[in-house]
C-alpha positions in Angstrom: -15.7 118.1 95.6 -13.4 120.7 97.4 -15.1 122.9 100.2 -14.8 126.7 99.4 -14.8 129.9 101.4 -17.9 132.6 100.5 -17.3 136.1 101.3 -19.7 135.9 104.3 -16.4 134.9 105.8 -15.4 136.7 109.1 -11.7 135.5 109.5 -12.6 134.3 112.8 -10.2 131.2 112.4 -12.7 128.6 113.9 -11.9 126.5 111.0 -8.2 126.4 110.2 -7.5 124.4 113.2 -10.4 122.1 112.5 -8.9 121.1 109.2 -7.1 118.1 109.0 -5.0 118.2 105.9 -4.0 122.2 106.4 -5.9 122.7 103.3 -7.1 126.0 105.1 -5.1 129.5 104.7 -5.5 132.7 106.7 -6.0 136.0 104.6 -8.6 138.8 104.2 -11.2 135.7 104.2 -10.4 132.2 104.7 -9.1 130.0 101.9 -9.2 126.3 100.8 -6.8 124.8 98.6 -8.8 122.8 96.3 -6.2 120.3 95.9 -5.7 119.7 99.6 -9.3 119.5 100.7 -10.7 116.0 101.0 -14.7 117.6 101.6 -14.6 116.2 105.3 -17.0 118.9 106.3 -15.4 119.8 109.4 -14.6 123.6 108.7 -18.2 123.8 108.1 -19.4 122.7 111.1 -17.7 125.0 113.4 -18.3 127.8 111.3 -20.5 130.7 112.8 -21.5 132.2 109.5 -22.0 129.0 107.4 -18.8 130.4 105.0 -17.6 126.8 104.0 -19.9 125.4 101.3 -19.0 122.4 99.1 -17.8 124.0 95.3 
């Protein structure tokens, strides 16, 4: 089950680099491709909002 963004999202960036398939994309809030993400967890963990939840 794919991670995805909520719109508690501050587009800080902590996460994108934390990803390690690129499955994150930069925009008004975060985004994760669905098809990329392999639920690793680690954009959630250095979130400072709690944004990334699992879909």
């Amino acid at each position: 089950m794919a991670y995805k963004i909520s719109h508690d999202c501050i587009a800080c960036g902590a996460c994108q680099p934390e990803c390690p398939v690129d499955a994150i994309s930069e925009g008004d809030i975060y985004v994760i491709d669905p098809d990329k993400c392999i639920d690793c967890g680690a954009c959630a963990a250095v979130c400072p909002v709690g944004a990334p939840n699992p879909a």
